[in-house]
PDB file of N, CA, C, O and CB in Angstrom:
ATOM      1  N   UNK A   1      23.614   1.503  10.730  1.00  0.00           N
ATOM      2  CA  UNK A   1      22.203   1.370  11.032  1.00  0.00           C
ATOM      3  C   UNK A   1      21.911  -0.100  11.320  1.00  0.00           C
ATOM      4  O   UNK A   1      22.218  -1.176  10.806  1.00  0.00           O
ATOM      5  CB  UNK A   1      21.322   1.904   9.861  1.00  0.00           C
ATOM      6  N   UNK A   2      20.929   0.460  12.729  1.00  0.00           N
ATOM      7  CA  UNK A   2      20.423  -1.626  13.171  1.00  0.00           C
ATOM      8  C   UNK A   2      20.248  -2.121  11.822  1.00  0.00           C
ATOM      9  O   UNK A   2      19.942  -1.286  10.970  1.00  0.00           O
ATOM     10  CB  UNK A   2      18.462  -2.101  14.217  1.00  0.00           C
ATOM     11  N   UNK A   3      20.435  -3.733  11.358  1.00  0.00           N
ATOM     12  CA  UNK A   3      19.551  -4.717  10.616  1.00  0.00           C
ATOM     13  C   UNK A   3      17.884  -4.518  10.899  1.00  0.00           C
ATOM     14  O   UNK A   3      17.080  -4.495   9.967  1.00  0.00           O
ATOM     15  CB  UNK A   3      20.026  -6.251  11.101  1.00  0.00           C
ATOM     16  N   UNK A   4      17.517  -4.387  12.220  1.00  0.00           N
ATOM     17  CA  UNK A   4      16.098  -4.127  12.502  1.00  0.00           C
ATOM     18  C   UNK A   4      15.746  -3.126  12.161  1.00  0.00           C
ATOM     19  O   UNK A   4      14.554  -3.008  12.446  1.00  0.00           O
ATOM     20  CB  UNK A   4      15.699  -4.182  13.621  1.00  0.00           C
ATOM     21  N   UNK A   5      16.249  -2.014  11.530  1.00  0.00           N
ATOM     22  CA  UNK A   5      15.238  -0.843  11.360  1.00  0.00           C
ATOM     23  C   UNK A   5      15.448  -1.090  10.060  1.00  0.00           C
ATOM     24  O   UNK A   5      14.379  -1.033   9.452  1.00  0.00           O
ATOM     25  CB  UNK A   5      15.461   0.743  11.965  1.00  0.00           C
ATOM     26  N   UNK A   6      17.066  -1.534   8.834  1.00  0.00           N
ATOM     27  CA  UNK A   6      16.451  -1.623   7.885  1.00  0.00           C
ATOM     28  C   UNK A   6      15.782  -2.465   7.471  1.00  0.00           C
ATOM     29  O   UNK A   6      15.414  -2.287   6.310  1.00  0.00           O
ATOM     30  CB  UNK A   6      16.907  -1.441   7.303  1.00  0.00           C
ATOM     31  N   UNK A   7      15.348  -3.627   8.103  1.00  0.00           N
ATOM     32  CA  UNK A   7      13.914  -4.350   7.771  1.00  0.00           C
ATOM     33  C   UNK A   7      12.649  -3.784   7.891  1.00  0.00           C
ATOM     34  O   UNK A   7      11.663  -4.098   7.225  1.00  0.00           O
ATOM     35  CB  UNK A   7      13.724  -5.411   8.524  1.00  0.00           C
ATOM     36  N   UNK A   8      12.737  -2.566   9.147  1.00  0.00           N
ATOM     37  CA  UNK A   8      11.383  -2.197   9.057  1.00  0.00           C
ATOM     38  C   UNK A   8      11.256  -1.130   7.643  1.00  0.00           C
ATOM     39  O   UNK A   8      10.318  -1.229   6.852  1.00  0.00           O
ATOM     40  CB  UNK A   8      10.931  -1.455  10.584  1.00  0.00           C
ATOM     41  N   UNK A   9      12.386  -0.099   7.493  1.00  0.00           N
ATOM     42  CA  UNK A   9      12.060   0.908   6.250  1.00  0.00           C
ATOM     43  C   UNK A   9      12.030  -0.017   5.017  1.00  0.00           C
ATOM     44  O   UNK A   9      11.429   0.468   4.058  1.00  0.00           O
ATOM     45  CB  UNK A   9      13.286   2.192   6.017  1.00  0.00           C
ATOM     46  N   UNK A  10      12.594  -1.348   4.825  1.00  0.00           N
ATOM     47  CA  UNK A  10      12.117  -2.073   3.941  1.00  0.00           C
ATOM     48  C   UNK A  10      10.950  -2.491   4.246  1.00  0.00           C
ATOM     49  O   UNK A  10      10.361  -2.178   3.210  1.00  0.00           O
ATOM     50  CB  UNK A  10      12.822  -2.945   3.651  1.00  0.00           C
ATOM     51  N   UNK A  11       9.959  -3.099   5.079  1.00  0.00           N
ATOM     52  CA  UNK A  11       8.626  -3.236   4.899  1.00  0.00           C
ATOM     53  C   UNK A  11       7.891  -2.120   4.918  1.00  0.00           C
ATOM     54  O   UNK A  11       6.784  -2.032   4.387  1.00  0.00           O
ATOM     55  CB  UNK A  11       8.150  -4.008   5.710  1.00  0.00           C
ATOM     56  N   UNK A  12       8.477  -1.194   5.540  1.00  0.00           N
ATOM     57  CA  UNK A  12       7.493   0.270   5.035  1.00  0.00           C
ATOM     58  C   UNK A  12       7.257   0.667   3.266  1.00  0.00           C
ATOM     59  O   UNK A  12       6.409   1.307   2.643  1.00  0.00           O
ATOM     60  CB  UNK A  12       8.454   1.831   5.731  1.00  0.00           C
ATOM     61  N   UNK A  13       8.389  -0.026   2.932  1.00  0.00           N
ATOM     62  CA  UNK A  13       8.641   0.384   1.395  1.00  0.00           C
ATOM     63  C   UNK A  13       7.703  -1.038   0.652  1.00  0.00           C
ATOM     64  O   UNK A  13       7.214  -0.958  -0.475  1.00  0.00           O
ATOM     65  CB  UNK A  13      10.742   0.438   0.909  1.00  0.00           C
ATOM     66  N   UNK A  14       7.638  -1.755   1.158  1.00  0.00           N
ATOM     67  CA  UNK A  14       6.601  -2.899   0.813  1.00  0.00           C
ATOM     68  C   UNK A  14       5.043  -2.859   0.800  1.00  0.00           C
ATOM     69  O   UNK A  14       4.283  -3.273  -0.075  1.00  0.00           O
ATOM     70  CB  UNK A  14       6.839  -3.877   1.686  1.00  0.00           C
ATOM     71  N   UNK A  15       4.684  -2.107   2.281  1.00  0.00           N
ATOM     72  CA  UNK A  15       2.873  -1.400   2.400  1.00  0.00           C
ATOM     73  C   UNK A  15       2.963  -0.822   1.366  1.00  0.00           C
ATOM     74  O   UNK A  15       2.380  -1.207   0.352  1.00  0.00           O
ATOM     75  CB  UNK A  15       2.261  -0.226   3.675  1.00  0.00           C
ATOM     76  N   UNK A  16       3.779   0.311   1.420  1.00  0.00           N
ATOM     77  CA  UNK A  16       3.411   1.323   0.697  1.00  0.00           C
ATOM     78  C   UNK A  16       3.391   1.337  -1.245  1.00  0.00           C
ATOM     79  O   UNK A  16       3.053   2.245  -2.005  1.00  0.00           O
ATOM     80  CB  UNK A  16       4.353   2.297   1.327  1.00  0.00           C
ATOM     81  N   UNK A  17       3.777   0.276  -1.473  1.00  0.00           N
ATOM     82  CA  UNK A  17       3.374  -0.183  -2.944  1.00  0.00           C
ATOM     83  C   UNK A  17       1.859  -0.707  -2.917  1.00  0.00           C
ATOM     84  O   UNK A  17       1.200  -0.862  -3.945  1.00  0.00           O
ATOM     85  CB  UNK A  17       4.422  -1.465  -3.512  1.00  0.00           C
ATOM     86  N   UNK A  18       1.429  -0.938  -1.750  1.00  0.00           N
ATOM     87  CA  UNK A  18       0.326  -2.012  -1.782  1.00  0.00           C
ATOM     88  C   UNK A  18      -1.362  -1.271  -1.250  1.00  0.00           C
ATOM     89  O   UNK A  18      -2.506  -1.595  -1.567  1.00  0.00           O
ATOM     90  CB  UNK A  18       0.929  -3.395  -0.555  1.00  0.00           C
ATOM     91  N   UNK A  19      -0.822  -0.154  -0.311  1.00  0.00           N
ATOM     92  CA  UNK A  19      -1.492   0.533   0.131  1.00  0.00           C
ATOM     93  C   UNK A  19      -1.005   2.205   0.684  1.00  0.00           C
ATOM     94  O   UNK A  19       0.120   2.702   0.631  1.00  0.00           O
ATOM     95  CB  UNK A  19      -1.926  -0.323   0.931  1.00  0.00           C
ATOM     96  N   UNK A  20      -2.293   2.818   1.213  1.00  0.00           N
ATOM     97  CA  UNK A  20      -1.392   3.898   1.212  1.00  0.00           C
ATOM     98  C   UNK A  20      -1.369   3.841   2.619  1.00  0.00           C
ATOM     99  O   UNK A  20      -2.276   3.340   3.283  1.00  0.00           O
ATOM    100  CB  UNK A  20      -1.777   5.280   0.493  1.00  0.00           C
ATOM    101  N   UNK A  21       0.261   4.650   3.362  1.00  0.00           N
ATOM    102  CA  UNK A  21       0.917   4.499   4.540  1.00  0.00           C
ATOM    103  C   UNK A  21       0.174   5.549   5.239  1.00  0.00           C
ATOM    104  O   UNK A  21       0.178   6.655   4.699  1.00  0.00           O
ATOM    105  CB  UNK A  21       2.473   4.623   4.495  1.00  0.00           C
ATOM    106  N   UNK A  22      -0.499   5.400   6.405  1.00  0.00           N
ATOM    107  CA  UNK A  22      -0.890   6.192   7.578  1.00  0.00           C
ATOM    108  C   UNK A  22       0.090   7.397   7.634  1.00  0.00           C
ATOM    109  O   UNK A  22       1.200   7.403   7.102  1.00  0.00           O
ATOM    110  CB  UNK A  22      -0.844   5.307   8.940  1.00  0.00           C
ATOM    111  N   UNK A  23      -0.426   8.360   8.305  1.00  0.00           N
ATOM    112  CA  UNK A  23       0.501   9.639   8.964  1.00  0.00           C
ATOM    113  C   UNK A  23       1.751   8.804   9.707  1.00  0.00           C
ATOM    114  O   UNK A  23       2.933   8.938   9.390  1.00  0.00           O
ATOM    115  CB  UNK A  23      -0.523  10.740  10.319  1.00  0.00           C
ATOM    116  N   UNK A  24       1.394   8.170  10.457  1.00  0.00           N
ATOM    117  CA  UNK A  24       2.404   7.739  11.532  1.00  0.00           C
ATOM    118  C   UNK A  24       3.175   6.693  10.942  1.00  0.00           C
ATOM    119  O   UNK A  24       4.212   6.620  11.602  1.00  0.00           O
ATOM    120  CB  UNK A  24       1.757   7.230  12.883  1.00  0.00           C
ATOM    121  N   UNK A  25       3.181   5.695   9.860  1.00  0.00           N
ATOM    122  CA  UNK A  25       3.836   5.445   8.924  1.00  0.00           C
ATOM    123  C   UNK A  25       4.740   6.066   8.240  1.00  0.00           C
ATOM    124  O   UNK A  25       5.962   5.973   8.353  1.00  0.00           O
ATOM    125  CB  UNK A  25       3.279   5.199   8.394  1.00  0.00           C
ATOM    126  N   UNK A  26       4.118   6.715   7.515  1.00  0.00           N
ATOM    127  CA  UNK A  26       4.860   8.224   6.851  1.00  0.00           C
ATOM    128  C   UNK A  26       5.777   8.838   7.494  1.00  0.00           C
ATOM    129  O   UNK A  26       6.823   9.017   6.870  1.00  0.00           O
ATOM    130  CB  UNK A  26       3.982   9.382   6.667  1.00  0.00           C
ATOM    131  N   UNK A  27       5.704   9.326   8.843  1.00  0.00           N
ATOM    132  CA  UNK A  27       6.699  10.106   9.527  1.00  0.00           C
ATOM    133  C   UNK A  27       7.728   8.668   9.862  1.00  0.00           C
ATOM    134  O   UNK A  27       8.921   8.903   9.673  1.00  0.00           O
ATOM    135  CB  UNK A  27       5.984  11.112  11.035  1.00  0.00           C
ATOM    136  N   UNK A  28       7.410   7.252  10.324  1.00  0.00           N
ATOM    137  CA  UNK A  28       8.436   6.498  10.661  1.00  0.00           C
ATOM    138  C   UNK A  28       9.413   6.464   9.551  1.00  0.00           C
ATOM    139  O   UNK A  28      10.588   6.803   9.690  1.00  0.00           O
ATOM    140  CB  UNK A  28       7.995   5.232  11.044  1.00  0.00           C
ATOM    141  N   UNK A  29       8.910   6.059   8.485  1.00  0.00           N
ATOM    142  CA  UNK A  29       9.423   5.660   7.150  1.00  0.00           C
ATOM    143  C   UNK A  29      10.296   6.944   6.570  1.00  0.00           C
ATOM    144  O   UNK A  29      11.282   6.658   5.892  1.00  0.00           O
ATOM    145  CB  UNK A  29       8.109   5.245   6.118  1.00  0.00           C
ATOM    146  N   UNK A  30       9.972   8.436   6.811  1.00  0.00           N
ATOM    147  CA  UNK A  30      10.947   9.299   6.607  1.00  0.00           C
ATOM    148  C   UNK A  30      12.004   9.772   7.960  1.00  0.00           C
ATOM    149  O   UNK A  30      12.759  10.722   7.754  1.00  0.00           O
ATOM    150  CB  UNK A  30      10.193  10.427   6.023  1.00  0.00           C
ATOM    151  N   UNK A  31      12.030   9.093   9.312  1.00  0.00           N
ATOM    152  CA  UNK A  31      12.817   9.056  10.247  1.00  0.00           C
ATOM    153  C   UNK A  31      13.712   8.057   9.529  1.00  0.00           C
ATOM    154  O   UNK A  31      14.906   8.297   9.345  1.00  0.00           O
ATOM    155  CB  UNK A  31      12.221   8.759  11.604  1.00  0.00           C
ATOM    156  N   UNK A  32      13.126   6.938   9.127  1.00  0.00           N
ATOM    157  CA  UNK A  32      14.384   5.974   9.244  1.00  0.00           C
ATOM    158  C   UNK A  32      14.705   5.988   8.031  1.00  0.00           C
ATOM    159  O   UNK A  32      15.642   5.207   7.863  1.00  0.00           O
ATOM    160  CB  UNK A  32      14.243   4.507   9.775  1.00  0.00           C
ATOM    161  N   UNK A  33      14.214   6.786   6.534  1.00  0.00           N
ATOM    162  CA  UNK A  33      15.087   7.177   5.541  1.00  0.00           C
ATOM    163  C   UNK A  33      16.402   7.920   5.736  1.00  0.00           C
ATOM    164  O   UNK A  33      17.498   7.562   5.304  1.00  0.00           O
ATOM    165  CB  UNK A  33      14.397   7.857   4.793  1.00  0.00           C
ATOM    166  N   UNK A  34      16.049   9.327   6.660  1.00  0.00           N
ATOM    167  CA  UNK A  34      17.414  10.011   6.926  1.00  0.00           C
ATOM    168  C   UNK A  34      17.972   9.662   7.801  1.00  0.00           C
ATOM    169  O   UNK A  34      18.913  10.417   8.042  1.00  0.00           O
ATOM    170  CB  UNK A  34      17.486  11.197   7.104  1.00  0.00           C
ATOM    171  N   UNK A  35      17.863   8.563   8.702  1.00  0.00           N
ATOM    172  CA  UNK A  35      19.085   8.176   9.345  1.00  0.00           C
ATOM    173  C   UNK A  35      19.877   6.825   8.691  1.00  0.00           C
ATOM    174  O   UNK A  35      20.918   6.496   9.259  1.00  0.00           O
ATOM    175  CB  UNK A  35      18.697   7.924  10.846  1.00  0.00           C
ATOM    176  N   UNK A  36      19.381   5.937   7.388  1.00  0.00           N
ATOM    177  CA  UNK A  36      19.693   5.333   6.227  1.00  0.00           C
ATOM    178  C   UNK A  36      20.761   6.863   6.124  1.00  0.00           C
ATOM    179  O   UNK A  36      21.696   7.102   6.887  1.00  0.00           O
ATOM    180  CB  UNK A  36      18.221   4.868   4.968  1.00  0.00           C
ATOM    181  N   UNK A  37      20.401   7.542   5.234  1.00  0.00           N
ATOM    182  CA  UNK A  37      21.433   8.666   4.844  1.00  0.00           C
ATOM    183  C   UNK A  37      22.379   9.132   5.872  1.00  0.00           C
ATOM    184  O   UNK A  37      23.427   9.682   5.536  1.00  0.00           O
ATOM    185  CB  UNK A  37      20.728   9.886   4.406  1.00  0.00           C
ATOM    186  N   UNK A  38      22.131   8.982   6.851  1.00  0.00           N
ATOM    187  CA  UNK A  38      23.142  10.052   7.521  1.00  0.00           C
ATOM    188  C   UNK A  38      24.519   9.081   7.662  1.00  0.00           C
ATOM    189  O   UNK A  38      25.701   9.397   7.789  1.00  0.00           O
ATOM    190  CB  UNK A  38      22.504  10.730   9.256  1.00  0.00           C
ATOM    191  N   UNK A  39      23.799   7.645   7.577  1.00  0.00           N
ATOM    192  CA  UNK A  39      24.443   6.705   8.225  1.00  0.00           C
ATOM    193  C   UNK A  39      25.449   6.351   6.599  1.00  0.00           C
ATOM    194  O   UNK A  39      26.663   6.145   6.610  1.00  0.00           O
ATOM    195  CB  UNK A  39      23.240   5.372   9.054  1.00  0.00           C
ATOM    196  N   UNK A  40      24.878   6.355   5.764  1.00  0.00           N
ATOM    197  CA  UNK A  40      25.618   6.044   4.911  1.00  0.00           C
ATOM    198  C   UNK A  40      26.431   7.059   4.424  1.00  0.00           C
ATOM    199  O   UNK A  40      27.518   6.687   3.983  1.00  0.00           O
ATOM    200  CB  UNK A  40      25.006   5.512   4.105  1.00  0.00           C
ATOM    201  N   UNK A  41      26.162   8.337   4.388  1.00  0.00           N
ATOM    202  CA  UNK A  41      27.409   9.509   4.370  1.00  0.00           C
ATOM    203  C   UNK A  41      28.083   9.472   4.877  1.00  0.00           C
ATOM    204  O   UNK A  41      29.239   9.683   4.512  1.00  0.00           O
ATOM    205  CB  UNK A  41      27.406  10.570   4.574  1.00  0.00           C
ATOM    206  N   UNK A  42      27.678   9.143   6.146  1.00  0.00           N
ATOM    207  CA  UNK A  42      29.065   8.958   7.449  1.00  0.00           C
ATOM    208  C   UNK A  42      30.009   8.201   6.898  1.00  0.00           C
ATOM    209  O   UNK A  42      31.114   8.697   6.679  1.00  0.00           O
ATOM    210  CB  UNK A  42      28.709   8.101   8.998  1.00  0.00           C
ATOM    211  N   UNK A  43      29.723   6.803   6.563  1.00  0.00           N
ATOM    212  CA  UNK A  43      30.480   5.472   5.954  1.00  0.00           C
ATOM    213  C   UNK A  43      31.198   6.404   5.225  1.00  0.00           C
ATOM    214  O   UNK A  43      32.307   6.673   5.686  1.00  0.00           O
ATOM    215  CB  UNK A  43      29.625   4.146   5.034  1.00  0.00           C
ATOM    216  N   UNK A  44      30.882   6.933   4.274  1.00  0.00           N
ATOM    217  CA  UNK A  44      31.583   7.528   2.798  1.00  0.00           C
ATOM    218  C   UNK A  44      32.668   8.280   3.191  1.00  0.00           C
ATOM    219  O   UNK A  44      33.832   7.966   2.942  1.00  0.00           O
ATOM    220  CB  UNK A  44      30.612   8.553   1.816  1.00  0.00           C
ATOM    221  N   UNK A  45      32.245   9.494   3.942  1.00  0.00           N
ATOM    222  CA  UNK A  45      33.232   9.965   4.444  1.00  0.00           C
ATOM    223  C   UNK A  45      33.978   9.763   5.361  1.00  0.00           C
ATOM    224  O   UNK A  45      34.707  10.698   5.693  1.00  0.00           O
ATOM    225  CB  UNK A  45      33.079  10.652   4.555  1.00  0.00           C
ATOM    226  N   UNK A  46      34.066   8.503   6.083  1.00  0.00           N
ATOM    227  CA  UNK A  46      35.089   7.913   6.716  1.00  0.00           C
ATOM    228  C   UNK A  46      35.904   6.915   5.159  1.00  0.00           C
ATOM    229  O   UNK A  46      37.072   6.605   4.924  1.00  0.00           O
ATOM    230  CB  UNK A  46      34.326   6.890   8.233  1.00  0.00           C
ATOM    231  N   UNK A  47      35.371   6.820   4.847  1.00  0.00           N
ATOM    232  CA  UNK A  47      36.316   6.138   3.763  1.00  0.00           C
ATOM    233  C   UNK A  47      36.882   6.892   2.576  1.00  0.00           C
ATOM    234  O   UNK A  47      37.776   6.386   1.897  1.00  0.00           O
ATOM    235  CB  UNK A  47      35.598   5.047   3.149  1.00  0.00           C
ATOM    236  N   UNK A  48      36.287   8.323   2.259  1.00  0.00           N
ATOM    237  CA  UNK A  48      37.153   9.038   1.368  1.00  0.00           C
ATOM    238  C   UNK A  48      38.184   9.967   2.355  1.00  0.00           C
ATOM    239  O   UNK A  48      38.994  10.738   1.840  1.00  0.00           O
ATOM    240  CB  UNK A  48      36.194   9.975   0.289  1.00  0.00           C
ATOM    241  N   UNK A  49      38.085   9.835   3.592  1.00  0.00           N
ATOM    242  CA  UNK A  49      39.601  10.524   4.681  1.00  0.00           C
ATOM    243  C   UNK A  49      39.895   9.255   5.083  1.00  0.00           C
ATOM    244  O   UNK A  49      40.137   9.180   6.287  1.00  0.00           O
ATOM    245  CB  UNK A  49      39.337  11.772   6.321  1.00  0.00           C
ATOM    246  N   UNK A  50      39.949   8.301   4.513  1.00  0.00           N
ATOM    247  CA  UNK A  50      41.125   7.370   4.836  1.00  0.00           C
ATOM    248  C   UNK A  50      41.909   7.385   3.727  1.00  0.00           C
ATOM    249  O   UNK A  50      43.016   6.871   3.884  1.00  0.00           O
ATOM    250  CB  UNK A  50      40.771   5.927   5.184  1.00  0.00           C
ATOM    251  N   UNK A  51      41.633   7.869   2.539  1.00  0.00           N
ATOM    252  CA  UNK A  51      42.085   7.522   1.339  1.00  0.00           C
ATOM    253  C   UNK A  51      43.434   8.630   1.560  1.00  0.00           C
ATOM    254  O   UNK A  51      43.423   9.652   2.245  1.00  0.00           O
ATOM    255  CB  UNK A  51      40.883   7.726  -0.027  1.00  0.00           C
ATOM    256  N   UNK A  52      44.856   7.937   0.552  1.00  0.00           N
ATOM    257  CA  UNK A  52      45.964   8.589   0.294  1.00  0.00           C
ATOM    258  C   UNK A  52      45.858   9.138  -1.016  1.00  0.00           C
ATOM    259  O   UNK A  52      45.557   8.314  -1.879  1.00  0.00           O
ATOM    260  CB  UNK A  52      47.066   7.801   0.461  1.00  0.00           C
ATOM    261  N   UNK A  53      45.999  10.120  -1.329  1.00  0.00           N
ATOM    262  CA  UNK A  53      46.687  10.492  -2.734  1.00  0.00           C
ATOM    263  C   UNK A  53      48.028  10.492  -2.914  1.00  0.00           C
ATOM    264  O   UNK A  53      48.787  11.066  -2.134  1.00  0.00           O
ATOM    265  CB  UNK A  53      46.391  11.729  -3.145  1.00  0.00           C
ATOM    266  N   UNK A  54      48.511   9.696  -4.205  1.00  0.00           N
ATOM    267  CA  UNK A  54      50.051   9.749  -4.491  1.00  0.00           C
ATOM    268  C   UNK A  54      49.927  10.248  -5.495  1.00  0.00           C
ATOM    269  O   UNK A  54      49.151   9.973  -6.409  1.00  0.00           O
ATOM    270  CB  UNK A  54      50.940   8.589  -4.563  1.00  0.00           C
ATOM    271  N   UNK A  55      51.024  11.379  -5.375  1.00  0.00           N
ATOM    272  CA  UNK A  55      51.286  12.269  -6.748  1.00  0.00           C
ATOM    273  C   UNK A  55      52.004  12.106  -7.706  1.00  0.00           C
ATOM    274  O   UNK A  55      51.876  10.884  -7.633  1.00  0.00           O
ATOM    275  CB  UNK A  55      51.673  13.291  -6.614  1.00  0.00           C
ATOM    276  N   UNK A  56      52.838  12.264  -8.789  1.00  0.00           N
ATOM    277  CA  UNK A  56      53.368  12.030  -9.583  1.00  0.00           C
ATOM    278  C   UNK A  56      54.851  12.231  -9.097  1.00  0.00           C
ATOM    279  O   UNK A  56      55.510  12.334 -10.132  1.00  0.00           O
ATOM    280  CB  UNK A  56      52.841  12.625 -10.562  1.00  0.00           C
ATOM    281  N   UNK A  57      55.316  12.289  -8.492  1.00  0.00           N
ATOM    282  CA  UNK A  57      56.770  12.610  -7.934  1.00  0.00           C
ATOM    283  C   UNK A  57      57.080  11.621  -6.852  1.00  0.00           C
ATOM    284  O   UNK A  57      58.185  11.300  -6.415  1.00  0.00           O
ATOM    285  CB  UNK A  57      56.904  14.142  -7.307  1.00  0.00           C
ATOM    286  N   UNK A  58      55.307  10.998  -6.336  1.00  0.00           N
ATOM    287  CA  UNK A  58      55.497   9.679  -5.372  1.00  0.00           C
ATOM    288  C   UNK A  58      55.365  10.580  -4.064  1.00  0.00           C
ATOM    289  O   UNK A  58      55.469   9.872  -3.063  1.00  0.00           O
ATOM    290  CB  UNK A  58      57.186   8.663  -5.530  1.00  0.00           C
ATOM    291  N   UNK A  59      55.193  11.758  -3.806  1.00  0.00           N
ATOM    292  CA  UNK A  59      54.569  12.039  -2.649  1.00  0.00           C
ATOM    293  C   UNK A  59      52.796  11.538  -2.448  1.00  0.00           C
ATOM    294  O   UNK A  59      51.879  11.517  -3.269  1.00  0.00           O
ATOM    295  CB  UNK A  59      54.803  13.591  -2.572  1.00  0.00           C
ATOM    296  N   UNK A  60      52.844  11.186  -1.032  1.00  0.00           N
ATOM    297  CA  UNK A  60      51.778  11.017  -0.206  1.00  0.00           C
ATOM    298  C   UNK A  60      50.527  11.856   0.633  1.00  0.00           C
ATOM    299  O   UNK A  60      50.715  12.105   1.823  1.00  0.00           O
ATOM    300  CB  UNK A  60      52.335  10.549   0.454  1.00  0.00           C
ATOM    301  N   UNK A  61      49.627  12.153   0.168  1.00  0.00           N
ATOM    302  CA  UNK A  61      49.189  13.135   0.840  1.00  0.00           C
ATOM    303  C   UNK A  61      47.509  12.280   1.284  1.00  0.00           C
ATOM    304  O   UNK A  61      46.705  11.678   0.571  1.00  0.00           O
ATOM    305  CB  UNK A  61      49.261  14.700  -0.199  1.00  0.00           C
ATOM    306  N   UNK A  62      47.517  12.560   2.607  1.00  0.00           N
ATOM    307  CA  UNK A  62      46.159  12.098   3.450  1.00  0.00           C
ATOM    308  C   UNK A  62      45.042  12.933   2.946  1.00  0.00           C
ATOM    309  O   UNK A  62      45.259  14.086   3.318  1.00  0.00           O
ATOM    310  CB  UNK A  62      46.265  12.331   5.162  1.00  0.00           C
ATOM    311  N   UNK A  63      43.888  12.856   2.230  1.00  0.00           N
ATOM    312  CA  UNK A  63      42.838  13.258   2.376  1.00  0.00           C
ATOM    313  C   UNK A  63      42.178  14.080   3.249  1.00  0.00           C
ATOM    314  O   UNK A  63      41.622  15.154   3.018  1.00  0.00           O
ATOM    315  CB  UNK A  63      42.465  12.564   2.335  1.00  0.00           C
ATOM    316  N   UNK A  64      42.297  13.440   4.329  1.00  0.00           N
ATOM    317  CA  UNK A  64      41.927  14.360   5.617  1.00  0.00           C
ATOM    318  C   UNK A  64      42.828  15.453   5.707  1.00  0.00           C
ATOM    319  O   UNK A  64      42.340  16.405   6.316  1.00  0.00           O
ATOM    320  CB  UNK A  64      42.001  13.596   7.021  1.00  0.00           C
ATOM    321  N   UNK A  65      44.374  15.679   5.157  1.00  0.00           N
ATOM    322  CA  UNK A  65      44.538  16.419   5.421  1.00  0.00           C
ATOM    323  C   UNK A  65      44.638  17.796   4.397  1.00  0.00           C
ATOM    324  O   UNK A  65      45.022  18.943   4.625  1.00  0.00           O
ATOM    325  CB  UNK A  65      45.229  15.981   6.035  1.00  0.00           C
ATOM    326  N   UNK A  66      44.206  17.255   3.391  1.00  0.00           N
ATOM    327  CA  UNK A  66      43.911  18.203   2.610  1.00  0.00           C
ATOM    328  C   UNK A  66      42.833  19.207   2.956  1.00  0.00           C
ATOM    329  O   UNK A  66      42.871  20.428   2.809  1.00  0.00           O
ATOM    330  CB  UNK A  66      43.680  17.648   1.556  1.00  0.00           C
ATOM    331  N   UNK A  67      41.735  18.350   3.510  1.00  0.00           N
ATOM    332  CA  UNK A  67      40.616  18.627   3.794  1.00  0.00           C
ATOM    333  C   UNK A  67      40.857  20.172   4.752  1.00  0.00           C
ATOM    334  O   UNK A  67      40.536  21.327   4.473  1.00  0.00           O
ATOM    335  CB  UNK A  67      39.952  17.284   4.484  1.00  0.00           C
ATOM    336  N   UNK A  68      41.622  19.542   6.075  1.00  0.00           N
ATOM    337  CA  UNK A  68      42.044  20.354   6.989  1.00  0.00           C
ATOM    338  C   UNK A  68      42.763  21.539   6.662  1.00  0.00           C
ATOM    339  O   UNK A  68      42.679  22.406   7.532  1.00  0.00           O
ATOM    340  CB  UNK A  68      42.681  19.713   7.733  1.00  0.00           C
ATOM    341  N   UNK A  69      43.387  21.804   5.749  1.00  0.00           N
ATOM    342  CA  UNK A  69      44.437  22.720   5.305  1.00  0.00           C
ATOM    343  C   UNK A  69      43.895  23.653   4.636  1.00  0.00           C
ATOM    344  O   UNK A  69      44.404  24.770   4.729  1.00  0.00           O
ATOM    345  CB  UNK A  69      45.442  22.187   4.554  1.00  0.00           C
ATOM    346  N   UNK A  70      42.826  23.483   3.857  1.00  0.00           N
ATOM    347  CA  UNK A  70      41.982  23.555   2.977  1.00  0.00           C
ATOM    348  C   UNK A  70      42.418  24.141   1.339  1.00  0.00           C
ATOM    349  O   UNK A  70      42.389  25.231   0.768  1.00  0.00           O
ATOM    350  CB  UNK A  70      41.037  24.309   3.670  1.00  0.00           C
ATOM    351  N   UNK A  71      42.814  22.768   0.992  1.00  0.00           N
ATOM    352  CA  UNK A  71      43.056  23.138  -0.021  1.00  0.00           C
ATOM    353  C   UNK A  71      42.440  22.325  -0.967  1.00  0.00           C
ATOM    354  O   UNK A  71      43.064  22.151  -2.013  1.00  0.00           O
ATOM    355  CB  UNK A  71      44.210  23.290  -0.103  1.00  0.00           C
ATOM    356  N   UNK A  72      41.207  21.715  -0.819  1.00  0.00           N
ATOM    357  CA  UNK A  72      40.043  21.238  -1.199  1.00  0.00           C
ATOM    358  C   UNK A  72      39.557  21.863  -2.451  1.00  0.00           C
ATOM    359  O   UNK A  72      38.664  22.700  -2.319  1.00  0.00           O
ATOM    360  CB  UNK A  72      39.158  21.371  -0.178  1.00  0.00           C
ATOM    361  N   UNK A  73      39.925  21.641  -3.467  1.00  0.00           N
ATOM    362  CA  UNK A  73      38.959  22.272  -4.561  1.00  0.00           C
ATOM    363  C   UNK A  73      39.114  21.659  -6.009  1.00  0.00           C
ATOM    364  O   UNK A  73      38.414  22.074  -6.933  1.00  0.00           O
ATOM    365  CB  UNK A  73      39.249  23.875  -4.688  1.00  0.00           C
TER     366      UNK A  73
END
C-alpha cells in the first residue's frame, strides 16, 4: 500500500477522534482499511509459502507445497 493513502487512513483516524467523519469520509476510511488488510495478508502469505519446514530426520518440505498437496491441517 502507497505511503499516501496510509497517511490519509491515518488522518482519517485522527478527525475522527476529534469529530465525527462525514458519509464520504466513512466510506473512504473503510476503502482504505480493507485494502490496509488485503495488502497486509498478502505480505503474510507470501512469507508463510516461502517458509521451509525441516523435519526431524532433516527432510525439507516447502510450505507452498504442502499447501498444494493438501495436506494442510
Amino acid at each position: 500500500m502507497e505511503k499516501k493513502k496510509l497517511d490519509r487512513l491515518s488522518e482519517l483516524t485522527r478527525i475522527s477522534r476529534e469529530r465525527e467523519l462525514t458519509e464520504k469520509e466513512k466510506a473512504e476510511r473503510t476503502e482504505l482499511r480493507n485494502e490496509y488488510r488485503r495488502a497486509v495478508t498478502g505480505n503474510l502469505r507470501a512469507q508463510l509459502e516461502s517458509m521451509t519446514i525441516v523435519e526431524p530426520d532433516g527432510s525439507k518440505i516447502k510450505v507452498s507445497d504442502l499447501k498444494r498437496s493438501g495436506e494442510e491441517s
